[in-house]
N, C-alpha and C positions, 0 to 999 in steps of 0.2 A: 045294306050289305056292301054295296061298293062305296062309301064314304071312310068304312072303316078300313077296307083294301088302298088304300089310296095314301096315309101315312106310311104304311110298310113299301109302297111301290116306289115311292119318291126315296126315301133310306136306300133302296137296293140301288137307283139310276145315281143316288149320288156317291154310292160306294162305288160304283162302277168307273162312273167320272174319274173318282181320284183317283182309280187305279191305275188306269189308264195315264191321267195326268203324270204320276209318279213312273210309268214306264216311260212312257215318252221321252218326259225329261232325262232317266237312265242312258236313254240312245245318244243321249247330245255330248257327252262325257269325250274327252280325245279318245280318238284311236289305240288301245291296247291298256285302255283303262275299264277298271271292273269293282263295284261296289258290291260287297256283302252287308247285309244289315244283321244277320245272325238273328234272326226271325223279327226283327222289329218291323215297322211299317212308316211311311214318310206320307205325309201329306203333300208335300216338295221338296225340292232341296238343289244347290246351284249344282253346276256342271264340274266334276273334275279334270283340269287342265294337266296336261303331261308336260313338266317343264321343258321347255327347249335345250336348257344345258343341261339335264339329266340326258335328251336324247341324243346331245351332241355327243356325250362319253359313252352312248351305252350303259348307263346307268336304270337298274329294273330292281321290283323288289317289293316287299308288304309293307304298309304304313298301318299300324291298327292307331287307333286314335277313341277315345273312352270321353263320350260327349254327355253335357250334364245337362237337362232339359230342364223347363220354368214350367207353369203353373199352366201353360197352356200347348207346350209340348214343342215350345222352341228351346233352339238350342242357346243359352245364355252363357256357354263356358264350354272349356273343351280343352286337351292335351295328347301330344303325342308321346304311347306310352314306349313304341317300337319303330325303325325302319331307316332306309338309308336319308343320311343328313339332305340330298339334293332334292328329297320327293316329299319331304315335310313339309315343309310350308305351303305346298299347292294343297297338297290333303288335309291340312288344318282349316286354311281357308276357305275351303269349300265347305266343310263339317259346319262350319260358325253361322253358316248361311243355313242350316234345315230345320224342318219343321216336321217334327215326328206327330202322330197320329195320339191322339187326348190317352189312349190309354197307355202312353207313355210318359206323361206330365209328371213333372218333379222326381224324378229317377235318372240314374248315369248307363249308359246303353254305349257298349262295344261295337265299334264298328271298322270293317277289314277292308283298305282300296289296295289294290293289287294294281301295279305297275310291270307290266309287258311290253317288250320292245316289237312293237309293231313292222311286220315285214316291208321292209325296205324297197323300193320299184329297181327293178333292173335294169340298168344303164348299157344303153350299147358299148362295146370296147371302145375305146379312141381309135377314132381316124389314122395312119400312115400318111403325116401332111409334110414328116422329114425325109427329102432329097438321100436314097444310099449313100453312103461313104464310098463304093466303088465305082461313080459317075460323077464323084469332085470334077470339078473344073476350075480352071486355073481365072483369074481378075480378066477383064469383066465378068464374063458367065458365071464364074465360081470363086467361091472365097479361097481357096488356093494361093498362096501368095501374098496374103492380106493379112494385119494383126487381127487378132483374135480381144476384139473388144470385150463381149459381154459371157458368161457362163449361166446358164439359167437351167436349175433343177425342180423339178416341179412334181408335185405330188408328196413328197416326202416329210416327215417332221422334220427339225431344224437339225436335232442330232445328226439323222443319217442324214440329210445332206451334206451334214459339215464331214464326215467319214468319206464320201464319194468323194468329194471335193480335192480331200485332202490325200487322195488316190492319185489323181487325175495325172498325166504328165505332160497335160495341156495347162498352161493359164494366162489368165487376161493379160494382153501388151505380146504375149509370143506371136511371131509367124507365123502364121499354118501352111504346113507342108503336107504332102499325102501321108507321109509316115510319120508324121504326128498325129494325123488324122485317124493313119489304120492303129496304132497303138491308143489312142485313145479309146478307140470303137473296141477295142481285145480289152481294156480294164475295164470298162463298163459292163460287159459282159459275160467277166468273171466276177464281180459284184451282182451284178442280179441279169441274168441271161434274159428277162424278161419285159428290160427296160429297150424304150423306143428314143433313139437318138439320131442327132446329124446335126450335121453342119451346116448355115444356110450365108445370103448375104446380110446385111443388115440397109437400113438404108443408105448408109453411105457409101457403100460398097463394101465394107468389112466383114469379117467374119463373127457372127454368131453360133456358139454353141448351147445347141435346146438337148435336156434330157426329161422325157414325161415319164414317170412311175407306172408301173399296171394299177389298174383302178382308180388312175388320177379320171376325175369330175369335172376340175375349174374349167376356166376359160378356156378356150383350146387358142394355144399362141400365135402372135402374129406371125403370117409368111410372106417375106419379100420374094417375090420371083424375077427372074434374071428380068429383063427390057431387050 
């Protein structure tokens, strides 16, 4: 009696295996990636990667992909019938790689990877690392009196920086004076009230003008401080 139990019990531990196998692997998939098989069943299948330059644009979306399985329930051919052009080729490439379960051998089996832009980490606001406009100080202490060497806008796309820029009624080679300084500090702030600006030294004593964006990320810039 338990000889004949012993074939069905080893079939149930290795259905289990795989299933498991086939979850696991499911977890490994990037962040905001999600596999439908539309009832079919995988014996494995590789991880789908969420391309970096899909996440750079904010690019999301459904790829269904209609894969043609071989004699023994791999996948030997494969096409995307649907989805955006940036997420194709990671969801093809992963499809080419799976092995579906014998009772899908030699059959084309639809399958739907779903592309979600995964929530993003909240970044503290930027630091206040620019000197007020209304505590200038005049050469040594303060660039006051000194040309105005470099203009640096940061956070922005090139467009609107080039629209700020072309505001300004400061530019590189001018003197800085306070009231170029307070005039500068009034168009930036009717441009976007929200932007962080000043004037600092540079290192040769000159004047540097920094402006950071809200939600600017990068480096935070260099700060000469007086001596």
């Amino acid at each position: 009696m338990r000889t004949r139990r012993f074939p069905g019990f080893f079939v149930c531990v290795f259905a289990a295996l795989a299933a498991i196998a086939v979850a696991d692997d499911a977890s490994s998939d990037s962040p905001g990636v999600r596999v439908s098989l539309n009832g079919s069943a995988l014996l494995h299948r590789a991880r789908v990667q969420y391309p970096k330059a899909a996440l750079d644009k904010a690019i999301q979306g459904i790829v269904i992909v209609e894969a043609m399985t071989d004699s023994t329930g791999n996948v030997d051919d494969a096409r995307v019938l649907s989805g955006p052009d940036e997420l194709r080729r990671a969801a093809l490439e992963s499809v080419l790689q799976w092995h579906f379960r014998q009772d899908a051998a030699n059959s084309t089996r639809p399958v739907q990877i779903q592309f979600t832009l995964p929530p993003r980490p909240v970044r503290a606001p930027a630091p206040d690392f620019f000197p007020s406009l209304v505590v200038l100080q005049r050469f040594p202490a303060g660039p006051i009196d000194r040309p105005v060497r470099h203009i640096e806008i940061l956070g922005y796309p090139s467009e609107v920086r080039n629209q700020l820029a072309a505001r300004l009624p400061v530019h590189e080679g001018d003197v800085l004076t306070q009231e170029l300084a307070d005039a500068t500090g009034q168009v930036v702030r009717d441009f976007d009230e929200h932007l962080n600006l000043g004037f600092q030294r540079d290192m040769n004593g000159d004047a540097l003008l920094q402006i950071l964006a809200p939600g600017y990320s990068g480096p935070a810039p260099e700060v000469f401080t007086p001596r």
